[in-house]
C-alpha positions as CSV (number, residue, x, y, z in Angstrom):
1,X,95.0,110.4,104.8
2,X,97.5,112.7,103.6
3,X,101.0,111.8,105.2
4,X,103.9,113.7,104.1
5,X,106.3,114.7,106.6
6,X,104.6,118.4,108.3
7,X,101.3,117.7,106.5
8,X,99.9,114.8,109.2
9,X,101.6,114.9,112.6
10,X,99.5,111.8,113.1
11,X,101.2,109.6,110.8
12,X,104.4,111.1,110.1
13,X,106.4,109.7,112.7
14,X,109.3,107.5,113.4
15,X,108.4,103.9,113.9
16,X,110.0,101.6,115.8
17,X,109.3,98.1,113.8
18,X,107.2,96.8,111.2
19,X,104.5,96.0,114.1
20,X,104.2,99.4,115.6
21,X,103.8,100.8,112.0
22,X,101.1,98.4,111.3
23,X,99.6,98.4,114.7
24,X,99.8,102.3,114.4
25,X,97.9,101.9,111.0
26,X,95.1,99.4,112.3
27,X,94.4,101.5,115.2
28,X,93.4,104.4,113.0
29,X,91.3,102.0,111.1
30,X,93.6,102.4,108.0
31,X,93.3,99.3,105.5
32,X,95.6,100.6,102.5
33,X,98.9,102.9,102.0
34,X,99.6,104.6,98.6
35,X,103.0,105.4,97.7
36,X,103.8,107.8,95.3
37,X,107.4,107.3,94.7
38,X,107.9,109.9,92.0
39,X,107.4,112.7,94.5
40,X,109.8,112.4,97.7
41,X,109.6,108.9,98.8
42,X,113.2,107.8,99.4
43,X,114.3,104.6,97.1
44,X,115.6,101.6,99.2
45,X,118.9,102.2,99.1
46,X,118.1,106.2,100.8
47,X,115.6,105.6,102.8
48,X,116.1,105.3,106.9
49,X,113.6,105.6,109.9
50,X,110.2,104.9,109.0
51,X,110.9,105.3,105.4
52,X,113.4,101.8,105.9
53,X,110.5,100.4,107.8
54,X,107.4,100.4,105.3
55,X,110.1,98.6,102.8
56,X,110.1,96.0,105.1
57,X,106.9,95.9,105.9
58,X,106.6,95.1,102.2
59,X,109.2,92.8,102.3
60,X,108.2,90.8,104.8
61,X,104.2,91.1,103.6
62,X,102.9,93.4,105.9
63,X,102.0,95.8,103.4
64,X,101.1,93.6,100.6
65,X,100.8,95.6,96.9
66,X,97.5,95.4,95.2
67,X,98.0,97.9,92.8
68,X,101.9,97.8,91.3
69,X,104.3,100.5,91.3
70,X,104.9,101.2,87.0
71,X,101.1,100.7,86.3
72,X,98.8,103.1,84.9
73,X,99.9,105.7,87.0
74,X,103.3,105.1,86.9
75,X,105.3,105.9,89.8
76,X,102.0,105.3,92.9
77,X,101.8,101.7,94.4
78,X,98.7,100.8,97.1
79,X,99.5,98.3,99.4
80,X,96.8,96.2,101.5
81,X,98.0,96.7,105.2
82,X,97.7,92.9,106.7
C-alpha cells in the first residue's frame, strides 16, 4: 500500500497514539510497513503527528525492524507491525 501523504487517503492520516496506528494497521490486515527514509520521511528530530508516532511505535516495539535501515538498499527499513 502506497502511503504518502495525497497518494492513500486511507492511511495518510493523523493518529492519535501508537495503538490507533497499529490498530488502524491490523484492521486493514496490514502485517509490515516499509520506510523509505531517503525520500520525504521526516528524521526524528523533524518529524510530528503521525510521522512522531511510527518512531515510537518503533521505539516502544510496535513496529519491530526485520529488515534494517543502511542495508542493501540503503536508506528503506520494513518493520513487522506486532
Amino acid at each position: 500500500v502506497w502511503a504518502d501523504p495525497g497518494h492513500n487517503i486511507l492511511f495518510t492520516r493523523d493518529y492519535a497514539s501508537v495503538q490507533s496506528l497499529i490498530r488502524h494497521l491490523k484492521s486493514q490486515r496490514v502485517t509490515h510497513v516499509l520506510i523509505n527514509y531517503r525520500y520525504g520521511f521526516p528524521t526524528r528530530e523533524q518529524a510530528t503527528g503521525s510521522g512522531a508516532i511510527i518512531y515510537q511505535a518503533i521505539d516502544e516495539g510496535a513496529l519491530a525492524e526485520v529488515f534494517p535501515e543502511g542495508g542493501v538498499f540503503n536508506g528503506v527499513a520494513i518493520y513487522q507491525v506486532n
